[in-house]
DODO-808081 format. One line per field, with one value per residue (C-alpha): x, y, z; residue number from 1. Coordinates in steps of 0.2 Angstrom, whole numbers. Example, Ala and Ser with C-alpha at 12.3 -4.5 7.8 and 13.67 -1.06 7.14 Angstrom:
# residues 2
px	62,68
py	-22,-5
pz	39,36
nr	1,2
This chain:
# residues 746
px	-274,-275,-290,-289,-285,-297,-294,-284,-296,-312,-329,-332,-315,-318,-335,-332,-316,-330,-342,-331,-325,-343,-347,-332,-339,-356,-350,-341,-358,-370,-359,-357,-338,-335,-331,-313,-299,-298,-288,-276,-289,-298,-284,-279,-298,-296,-281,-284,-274,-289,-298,-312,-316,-332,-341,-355,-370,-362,-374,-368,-380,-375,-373,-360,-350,-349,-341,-331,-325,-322,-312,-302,-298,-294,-282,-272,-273,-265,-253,-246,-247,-234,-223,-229,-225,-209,-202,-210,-225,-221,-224,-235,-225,-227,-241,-250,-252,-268,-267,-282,-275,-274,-255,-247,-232,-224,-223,-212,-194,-188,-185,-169,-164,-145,-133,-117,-115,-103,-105,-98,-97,-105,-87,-90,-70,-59,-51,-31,-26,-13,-24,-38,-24,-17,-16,-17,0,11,14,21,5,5,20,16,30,30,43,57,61,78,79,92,91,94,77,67,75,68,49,48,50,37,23,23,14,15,35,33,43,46,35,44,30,22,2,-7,9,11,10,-2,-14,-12,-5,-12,-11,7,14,26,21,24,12,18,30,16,2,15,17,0,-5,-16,-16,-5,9,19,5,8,12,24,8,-1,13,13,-8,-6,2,-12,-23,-41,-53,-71,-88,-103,-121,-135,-154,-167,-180,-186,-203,-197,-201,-218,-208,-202,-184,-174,-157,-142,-126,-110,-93,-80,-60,-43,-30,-12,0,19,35,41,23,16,-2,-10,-30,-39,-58,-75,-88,-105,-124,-139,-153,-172,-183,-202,-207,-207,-189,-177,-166,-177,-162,-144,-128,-113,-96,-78,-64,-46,-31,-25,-7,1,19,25,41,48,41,36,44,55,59,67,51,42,49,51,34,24,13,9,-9,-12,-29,-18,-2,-4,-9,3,19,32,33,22,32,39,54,49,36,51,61,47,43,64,60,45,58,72,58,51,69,70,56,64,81,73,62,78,88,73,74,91,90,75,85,101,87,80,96,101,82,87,103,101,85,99,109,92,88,108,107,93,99,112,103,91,106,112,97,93,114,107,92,101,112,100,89,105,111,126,121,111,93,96,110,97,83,95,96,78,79,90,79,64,76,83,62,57,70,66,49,54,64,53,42,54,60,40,37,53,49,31,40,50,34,27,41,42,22,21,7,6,8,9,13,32,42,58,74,90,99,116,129,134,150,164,178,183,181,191,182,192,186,189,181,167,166,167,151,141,142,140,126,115,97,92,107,102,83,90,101,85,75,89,91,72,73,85,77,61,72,76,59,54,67,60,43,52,48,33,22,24,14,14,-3,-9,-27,-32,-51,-61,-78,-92,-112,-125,-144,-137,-124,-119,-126,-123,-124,-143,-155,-169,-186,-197,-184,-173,-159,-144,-143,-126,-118,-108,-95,-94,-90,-75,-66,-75,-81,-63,-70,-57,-51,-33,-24,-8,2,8,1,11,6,18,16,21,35,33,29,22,37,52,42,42,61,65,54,64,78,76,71,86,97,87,88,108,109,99,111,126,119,112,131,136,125,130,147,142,133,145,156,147,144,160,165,150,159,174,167,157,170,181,169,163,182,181,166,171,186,175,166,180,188,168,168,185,181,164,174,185,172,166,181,181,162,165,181,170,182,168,152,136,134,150,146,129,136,147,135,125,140,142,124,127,144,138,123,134,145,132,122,139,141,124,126,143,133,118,134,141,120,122,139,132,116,127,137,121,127,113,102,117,125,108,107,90,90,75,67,52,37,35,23,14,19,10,20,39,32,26,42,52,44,46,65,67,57,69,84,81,74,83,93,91,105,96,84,87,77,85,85,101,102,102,104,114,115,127,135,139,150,166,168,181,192,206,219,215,225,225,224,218,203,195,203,194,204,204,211,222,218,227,240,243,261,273,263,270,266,266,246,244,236,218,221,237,234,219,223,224,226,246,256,245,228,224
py	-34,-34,-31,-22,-34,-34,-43,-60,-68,-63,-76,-66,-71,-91,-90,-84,-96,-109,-105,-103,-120,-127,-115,-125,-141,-137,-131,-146,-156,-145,-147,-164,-166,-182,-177,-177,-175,-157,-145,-135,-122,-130,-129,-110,-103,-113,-102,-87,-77,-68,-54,-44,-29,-30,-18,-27,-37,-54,-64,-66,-72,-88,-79,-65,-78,-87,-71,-72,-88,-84,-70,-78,-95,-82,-73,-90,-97,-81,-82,-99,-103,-94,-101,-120,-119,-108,-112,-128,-121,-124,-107,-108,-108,-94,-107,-107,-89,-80,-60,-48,-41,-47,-46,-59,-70,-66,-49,-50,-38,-39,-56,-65,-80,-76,-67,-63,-63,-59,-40,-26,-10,8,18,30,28,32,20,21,33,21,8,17,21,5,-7,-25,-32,-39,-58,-70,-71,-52,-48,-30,-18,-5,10,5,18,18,23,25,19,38,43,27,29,47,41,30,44,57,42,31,38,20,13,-3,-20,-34,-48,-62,-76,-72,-70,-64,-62,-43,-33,-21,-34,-47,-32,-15,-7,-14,-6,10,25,43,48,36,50,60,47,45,63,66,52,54,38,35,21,22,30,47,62,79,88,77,78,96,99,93,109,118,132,124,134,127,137,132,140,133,139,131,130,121,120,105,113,123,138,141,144,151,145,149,144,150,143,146,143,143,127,127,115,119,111,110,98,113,113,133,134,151,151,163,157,162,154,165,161,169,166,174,191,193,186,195,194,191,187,183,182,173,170,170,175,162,153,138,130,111,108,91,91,75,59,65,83,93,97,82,71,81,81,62,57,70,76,65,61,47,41,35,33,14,14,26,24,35,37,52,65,76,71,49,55,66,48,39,50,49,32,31,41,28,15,25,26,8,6,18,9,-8,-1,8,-12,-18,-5,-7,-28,-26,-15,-28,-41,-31,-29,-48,-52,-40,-52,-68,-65,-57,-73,-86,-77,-79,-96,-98,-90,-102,-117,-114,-110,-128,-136,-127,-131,-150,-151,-145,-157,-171,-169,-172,-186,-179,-182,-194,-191,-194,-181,-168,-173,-168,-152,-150,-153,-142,-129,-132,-133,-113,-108,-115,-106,-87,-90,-93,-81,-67,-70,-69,-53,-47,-51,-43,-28,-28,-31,-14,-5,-7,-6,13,15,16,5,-11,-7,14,7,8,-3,1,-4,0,11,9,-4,-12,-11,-25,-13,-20,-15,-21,-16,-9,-19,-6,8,-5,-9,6,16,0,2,21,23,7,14,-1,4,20,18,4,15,29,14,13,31,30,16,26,40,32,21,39,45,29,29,48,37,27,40,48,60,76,91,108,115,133,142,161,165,181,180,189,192,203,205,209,206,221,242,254,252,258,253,242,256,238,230,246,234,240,231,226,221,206,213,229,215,205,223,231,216,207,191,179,162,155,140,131,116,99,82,67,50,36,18,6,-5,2,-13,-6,9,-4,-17,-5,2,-17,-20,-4,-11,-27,-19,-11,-26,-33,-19,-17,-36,-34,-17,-29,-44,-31,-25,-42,-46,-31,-36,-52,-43,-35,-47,-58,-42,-42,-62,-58,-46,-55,-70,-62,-52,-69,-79,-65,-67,-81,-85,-71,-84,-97,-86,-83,-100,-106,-94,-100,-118,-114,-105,-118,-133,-125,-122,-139,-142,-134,-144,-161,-167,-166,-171,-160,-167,-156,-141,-139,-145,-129,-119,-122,-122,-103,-100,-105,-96,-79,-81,-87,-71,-60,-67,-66,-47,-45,-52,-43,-25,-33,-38,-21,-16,-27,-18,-2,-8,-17,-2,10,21,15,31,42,32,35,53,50,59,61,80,85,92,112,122,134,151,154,141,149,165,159,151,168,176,165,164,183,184,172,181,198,193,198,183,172,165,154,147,134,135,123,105,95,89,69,67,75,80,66,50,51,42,34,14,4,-8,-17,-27,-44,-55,-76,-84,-98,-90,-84,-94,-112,-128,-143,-158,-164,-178,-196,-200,-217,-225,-226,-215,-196,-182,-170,-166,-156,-140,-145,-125,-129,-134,-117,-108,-90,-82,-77,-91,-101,-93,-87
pz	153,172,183,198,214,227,244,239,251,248,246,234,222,229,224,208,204,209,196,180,185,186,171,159,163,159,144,140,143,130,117,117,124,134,153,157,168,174,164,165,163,176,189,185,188,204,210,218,204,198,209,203,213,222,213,203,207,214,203,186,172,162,147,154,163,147,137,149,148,131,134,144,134,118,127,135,117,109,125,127,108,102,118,115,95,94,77,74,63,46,33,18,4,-12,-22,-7,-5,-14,-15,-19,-35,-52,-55,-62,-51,-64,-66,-50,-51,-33,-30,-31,-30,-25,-15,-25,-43,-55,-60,-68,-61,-69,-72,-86,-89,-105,-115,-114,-130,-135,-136,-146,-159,-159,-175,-178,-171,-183,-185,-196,-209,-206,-218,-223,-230,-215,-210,-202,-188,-183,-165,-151,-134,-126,-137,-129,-112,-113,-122,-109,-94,-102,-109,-92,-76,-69,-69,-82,-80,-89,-90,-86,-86,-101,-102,-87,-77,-78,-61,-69,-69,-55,-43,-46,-30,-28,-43,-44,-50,-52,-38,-25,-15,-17,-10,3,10,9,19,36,44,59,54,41,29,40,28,32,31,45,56,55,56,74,77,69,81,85,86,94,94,100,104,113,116,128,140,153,165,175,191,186,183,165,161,147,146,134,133,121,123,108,112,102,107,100,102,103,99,117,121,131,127,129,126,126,130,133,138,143,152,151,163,159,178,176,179,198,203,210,195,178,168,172,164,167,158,160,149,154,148,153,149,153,151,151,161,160,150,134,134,126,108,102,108,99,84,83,92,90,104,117,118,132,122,107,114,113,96,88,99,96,77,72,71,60,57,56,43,32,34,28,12,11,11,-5,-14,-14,-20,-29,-38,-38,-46,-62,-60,-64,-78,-86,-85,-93,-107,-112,-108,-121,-133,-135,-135,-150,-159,-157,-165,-180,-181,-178,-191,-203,-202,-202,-216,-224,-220,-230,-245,-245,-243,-255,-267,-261,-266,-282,-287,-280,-290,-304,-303,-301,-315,-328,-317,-308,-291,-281,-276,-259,-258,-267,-253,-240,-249,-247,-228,-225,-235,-225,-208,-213,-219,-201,-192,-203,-195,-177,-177,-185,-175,-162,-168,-169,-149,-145,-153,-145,-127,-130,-136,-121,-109,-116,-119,-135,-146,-151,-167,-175,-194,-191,-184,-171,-176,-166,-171,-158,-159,-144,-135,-142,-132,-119,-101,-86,-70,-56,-40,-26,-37,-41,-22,-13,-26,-23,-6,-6,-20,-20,-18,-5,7,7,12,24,32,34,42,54,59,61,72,82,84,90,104,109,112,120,130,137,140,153,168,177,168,177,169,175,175,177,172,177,171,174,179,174,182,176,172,156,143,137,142,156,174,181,194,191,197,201,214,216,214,204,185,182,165,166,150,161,177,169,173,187,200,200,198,194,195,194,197,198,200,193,188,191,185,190,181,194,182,168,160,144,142,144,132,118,121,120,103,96,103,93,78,79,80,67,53,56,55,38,33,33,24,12,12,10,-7,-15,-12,-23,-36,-40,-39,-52,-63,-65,-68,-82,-91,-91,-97,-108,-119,-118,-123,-138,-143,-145,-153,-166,-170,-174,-184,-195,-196,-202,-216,-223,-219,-231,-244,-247,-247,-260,-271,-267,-272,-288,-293,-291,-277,-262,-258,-254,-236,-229,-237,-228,-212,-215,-218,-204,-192,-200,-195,-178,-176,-180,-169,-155,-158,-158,-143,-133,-139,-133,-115,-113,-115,-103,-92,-93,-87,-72,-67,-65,-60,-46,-43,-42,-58,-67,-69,-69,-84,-94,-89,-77,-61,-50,-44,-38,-47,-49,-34,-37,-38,-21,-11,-18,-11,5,7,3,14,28,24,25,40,50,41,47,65,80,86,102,107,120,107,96,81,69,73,69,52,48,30,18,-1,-6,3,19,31,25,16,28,19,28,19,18,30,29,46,52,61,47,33,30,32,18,22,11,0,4,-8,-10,-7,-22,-32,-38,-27,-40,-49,-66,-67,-76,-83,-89,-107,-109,-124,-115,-135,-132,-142,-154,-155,-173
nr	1,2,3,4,5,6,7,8,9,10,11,12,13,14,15,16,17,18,19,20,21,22,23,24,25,26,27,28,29,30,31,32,33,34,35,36,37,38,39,40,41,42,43,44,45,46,47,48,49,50,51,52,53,54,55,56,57,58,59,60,61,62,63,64,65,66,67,68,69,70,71,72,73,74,75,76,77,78,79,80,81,82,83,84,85,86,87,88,89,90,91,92,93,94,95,96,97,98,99,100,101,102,103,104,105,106,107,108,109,110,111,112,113,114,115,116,117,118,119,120,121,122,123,124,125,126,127,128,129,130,131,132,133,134,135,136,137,138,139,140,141,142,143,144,145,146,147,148,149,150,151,152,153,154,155,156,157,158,159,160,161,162,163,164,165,166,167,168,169,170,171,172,173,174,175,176,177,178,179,180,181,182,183,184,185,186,187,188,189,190,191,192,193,194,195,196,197,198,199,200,201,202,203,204,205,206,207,208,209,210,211,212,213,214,215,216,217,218,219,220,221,222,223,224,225,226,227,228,229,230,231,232,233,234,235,236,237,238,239,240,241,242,243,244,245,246,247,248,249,250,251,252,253,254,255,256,257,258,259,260,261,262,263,264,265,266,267,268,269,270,271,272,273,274,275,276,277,278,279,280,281,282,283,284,285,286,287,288,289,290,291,292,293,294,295,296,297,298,299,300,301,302,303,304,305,306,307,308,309,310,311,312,313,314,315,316,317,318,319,320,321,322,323,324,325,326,327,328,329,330,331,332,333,334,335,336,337,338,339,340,341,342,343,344,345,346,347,348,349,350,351,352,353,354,355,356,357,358,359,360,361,362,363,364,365,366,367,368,369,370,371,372,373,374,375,376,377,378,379,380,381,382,383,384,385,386,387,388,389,390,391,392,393,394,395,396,397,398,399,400,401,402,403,404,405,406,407,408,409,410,411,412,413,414,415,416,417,418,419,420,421,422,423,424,425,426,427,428,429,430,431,432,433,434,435,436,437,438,439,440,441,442,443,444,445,446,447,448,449,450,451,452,453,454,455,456,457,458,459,460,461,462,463,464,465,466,467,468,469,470,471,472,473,474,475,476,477,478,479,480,481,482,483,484,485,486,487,488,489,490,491,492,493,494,495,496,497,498,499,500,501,502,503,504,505,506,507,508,509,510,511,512,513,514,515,516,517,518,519,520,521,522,523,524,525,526,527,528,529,530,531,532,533,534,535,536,537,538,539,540,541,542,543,544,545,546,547,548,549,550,551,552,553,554,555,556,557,558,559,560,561,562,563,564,565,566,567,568,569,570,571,572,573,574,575,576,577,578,579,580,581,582,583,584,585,586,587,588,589,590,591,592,593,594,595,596,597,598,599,600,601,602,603,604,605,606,607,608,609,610,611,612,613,614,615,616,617,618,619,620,621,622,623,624,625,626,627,628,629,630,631,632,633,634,635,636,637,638,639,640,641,642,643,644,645,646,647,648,649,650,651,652,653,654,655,656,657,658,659,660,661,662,663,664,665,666,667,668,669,670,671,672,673,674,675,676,677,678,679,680,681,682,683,684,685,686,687,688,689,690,691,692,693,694,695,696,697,698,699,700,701,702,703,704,705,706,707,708,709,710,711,712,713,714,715,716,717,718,719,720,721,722,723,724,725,726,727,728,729,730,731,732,733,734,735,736,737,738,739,740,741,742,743,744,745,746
């Protein structure tokens, strides 16, 4: 609180300064205090700081001018405490603290001792239905006698379409490594092309529809009501504006607006109440950077607020690409679940037999020992060749148990490849054979439909033709923004809004309307002219024609090493089903020569002329042959797989093709009608209505292949090894003696 100053060097301030300070000291004295130094007190009621207007009796009792020394020590210590101490006090603690009612510390809910825990949230969510009707999985303790359903892979290929909305894979890492789990918002799904041309965000999340709602009418209202007695006078003011704004292909820009101001003035004025409005139209045209058609189309309409921030992919046509684009991974997504499928199939089928062959194997060497025991309890055969019996009996139990419960994870993989349950009380058995014909792939064919129907060359090739058309737009950016600008507005006054023409009988002035003036007065406005905004270098433009023109480098450089590894892929799809129909021959061979070797040890056997040891060597070799065999048959179909996977005939092969979901009966209408209008409307020839198409139904563009032609630029140079004098210059073929099954092969 500040008093009033007074004259700074008035007696009447010293003399006052000089008793409070003589005042303090006497106080000291009565209460027993030691004298002392001056304080700081002291010093400031010796400054002239203080004044006190000289309006009370100049002789002060002892007792006021004590309060007032009170006063004034209580109001420096509240002051300069809080300055001095700063954060230095030390806060009572919760024991410390007492409280007026009688609840417990206890009974305290709010208090936490934490910031982050781990929590669950509250989702009222539905368990899966394949997992509420799913059983016990089976295992090797778990033997029941269940259903065997024989099924075909065409029945899960189609099973797996209809039950999964997200695209499963395999998991190839085991536990915890499925995508579902450690990446759920990376996975594919049904809804993903969807997601992707619905999107609103400017990038690459920009739908069709977004880049089409910038072309939208806008239509802006607003209404307004005040008043106002700044200036000792009341005023009434209103204000209503509404306005349409479109924006056209061409970048032109036309807005449409009405607006009107009401203004109220007391009883007494020369106009009580006034009305003002205009009715106008306004139109921009860009005429060089950012105009035209094209630019439209691929940039979308220029707006200089964002144009940093977007650049020049919203349009139209960059937000069809990028849907284009969600399709093919989409489709990738389908092609890789369809591999697994049929990889999980064949891995099905080779379960079934190699447990078929354990469990063969088995048989025989429990026939074995049983013929060993047998023999061991009269005395014809040594115990030690009866306990290898035995071991290979257990060896044959321990390998049925692997390999059923091999056979039970396999058959849970497929389940859920397709979405099935873990277990419906039946359990899948294929019902196909693989392939054992043989198939010779054609390399040119094989080449030439790789190159054309691979998924990722085709979204590769839509990321270039992006690329290219926004280097086109940037390149429009590179000159000065030149707008054509025109408005025409009609004005309208009145004392009021709407009626007939009179005469006001107080002021004899006429009353005028102001709808009747926007016709009658010939009030307008209009304007007309150009913008021009010049960028002196152009520093930002040319920086982002160079980054496209990078990009663009960059994603050609990345088409031809794409073009490059399909090449490869192809090429080892092919070296796989070669080697692995030879190597399926082959083991089929061994296969026979093992079954003949068995059957005649054991004429052999029976005759007493051979010994126990090289019959179940036999055996086993047997076991192993026909496992080999069909583990080659196996990989010769996944080879055959890989091909067309390679080649890009994957989904075709299986009979999968990809189509959009059914509108609603509305939308094919709209779009009828629409169609018909365009059909049946008078034709411009000066207007071009349809843009230029930049994909097509099928493969475009032709595959180049040239002879190939050895020459020393392009054909890499070996040295030749040293040869050593006096020896032979001649070397044998290390292929020479392979048994290529045309002279002595069985």
């Amino acid at each position: 609180m500040f008093l009033p100053q007074d004259r700074p060097g008035s007696e009447f301030a010293r003399r006052i300064t000089r008793q409070l300070s003589s005042l303090l000291r006497y106080w000291r004295r009565d209460t027993g205090g030691a004298p002392a130094a001056p304080s700081a007190i002291d010093r400031a009621c010796s400054l002239n700081a203080l004044h006190i207007r000289d309006t009370a009796n100049p002789v002060l009792s002892r007792a006021r001018v004590v309060r007032m020394t009170h006063a004034v020590l209580c109001s420096m210590t509240l002051l300069v405490a809080p300055v001095l101490t700063g954060c230095s006090s030390t806060p009572k603690r919760a024991s410390e603290l007492s409280w007026c009612d009688d609840k417990d510390d206890d009974a305290i809910t709010s208090y936490r001792g934490y910031a982050a825990r781990i929590e669950h949230v509250c989702l009222d969510n539905e368990t899966a239905p394949v997992v509420q009707v799913t059983r016990e999985p089976r295992n090797v303790l778990r033997r029941n006698e269940e259903e065997i359903c024989e099924i075909s892979l065409h029945q899960l290929v189609q099973m797996a379409l209809k039950n999964n909305e997200i695209v499963q894979t395999s998991a190839a890492g085991g536990v915890g490594s499925s995508s579902n789990l450690n990446n759920p918002r990376g996975v594919s799904s049904i809804y993903d092309p969807a997601i992707q041309e619905s999107g609103v965000l400017f990038g690459g999340g920009l739908g069709i529809e977004a880049a089409l709602s910038r072309f939208d009418t806008q239509f802006t209202t607003s209404a307004l009501w005040g008043r106002s007695t700044s200036a000792l006078v009341p005023r009434e003011t209103g204000l209503f504006t509404s306005g349409l704004s479109k924006q056209f292909a061409t970048g032109a820009t036309v807005d449409l607006r009405n607006n009107w101001n009401y203004l109220g003035t007391p009883t007494g004025a020369p106009f009580t109440s006034a009305y003002t409005g205009s009715v106008g139209m306004s139109v921009r045209q860009p005429l060089l950077a950012g105009s035209g058609v094209e630019f439209t189309r691929i940039a979308g309409p220029t707006n200089p607020a964002f144009g940093a921030i977007t650049g020049v992919g919203q349009g139209v046509v960059i937000s069809r690409i990028n849907n284009d684009i969600s399709i093919t991974g989409f489709e990738q997504s389908v092609r890789g679940s369809i591999r697994d499928i049929e990889n999980a199939y064949w891995d099905l089928y080779l379960a079934y037999r190699v447990f078929d062959t354990a469990v063969v194997a088995h048989r025989s060497a429990r026939r074995s020992w049983r013929e060993a025991r047998d023999k061991n309890e009269i005395g014809l055969l040594d115990p030690p060749e009866e306990l290898q019996a035995q071991d290979r009996l257990f060896e044959t139990k321990a390998q049925v148990e692997t390999v059923l419960s091999a056979l039970y994870r396999a058959e849970a993989n497929l389940r859920r490849l397709v979405g099935l349950p873990v277990n419906d009380g039946c359990v899948l058995r294929p019902s196909d054979e693989p392939s054992i014909a043989e198939y010779r792939p054609d390399w040119e064919s094989s080449l030439k439909q790789g190159l054309s129907h691979r998924t990722e060359l085709r979204a590769q090739k839509m990321r270039i033709k992006s690329i290219q058309l926004q280097l086109q737009a940037a390149k429009s950016l590179v000159r000065p923004t030149m707008n054509a600008v025109g408005s025409y507005d009609l004005n309208a006054f009145g004392d009021r809004l709407t009626g007939s023409n009179s005469i006001n009988a107080a002021t004899g002035l006429p009353i005028g309307t102001a709808t009747g003036s926007l016709v009658d007065a010939g009030l307008e406005t209009w304007n007309l002219g150009f913008e021009v905004t010049v960028p002196i270098g152009y520093r930002s433009q040319r920086s982002q024609v160079r980054n496209l023109e990078l990009q663009l480098r960059k994603d050609t450089a990345v088409l031809a090493a794409q073009e490059k590894d399909v090449a490869h892929e192809i090429a080892i799809a092919i070296q796989d089903v070669t080697s692995a129909f030879a190597t399926a021959q082959s083991n089929h061979k061994r296969l026979l020569a093992a079954s003949e070797r068995v059957e005649k040890l054991n004429i052999k056997k029976d005759f007493g002329t051979l010994t126990l040891d090289l019959v179940l060597r036999a055996q086993a070799s047997v076991a192993q042959a026909e496992s080999a065999y069909h583990q080659e048959v196996v990989n010769y179909n996944k080879a055959l797989v890989n091909l067309n996977l390679a080649t890009g005939s994957l989904l075709e092969y299986n009979g999968v093709y990809l189509g959009e979901g059914h509108w609603t009966a509305e939308a094919y209408s709209d779009a009828r009608i629409r169609a018909e209008e365009r059909t049946h409307a008078t034709p411009n020839d000066h207007l071009h209505t349809e843009p230029v198409e930049f994909v097509s139904p099928g493969p475009a563009g032709t595959i180049e292949r040239r002879p190939f032609a050895s020459s020393p630029s392009t054909k890499p140079t070996i040295d030749p090894p040293e040869i050593p004098t006096g020896s032979a210059t001649t070397q044998e073929d290390p292929m020479a003696d392979y048994d290529n099954g045309a002279t002595d092969s069985p």
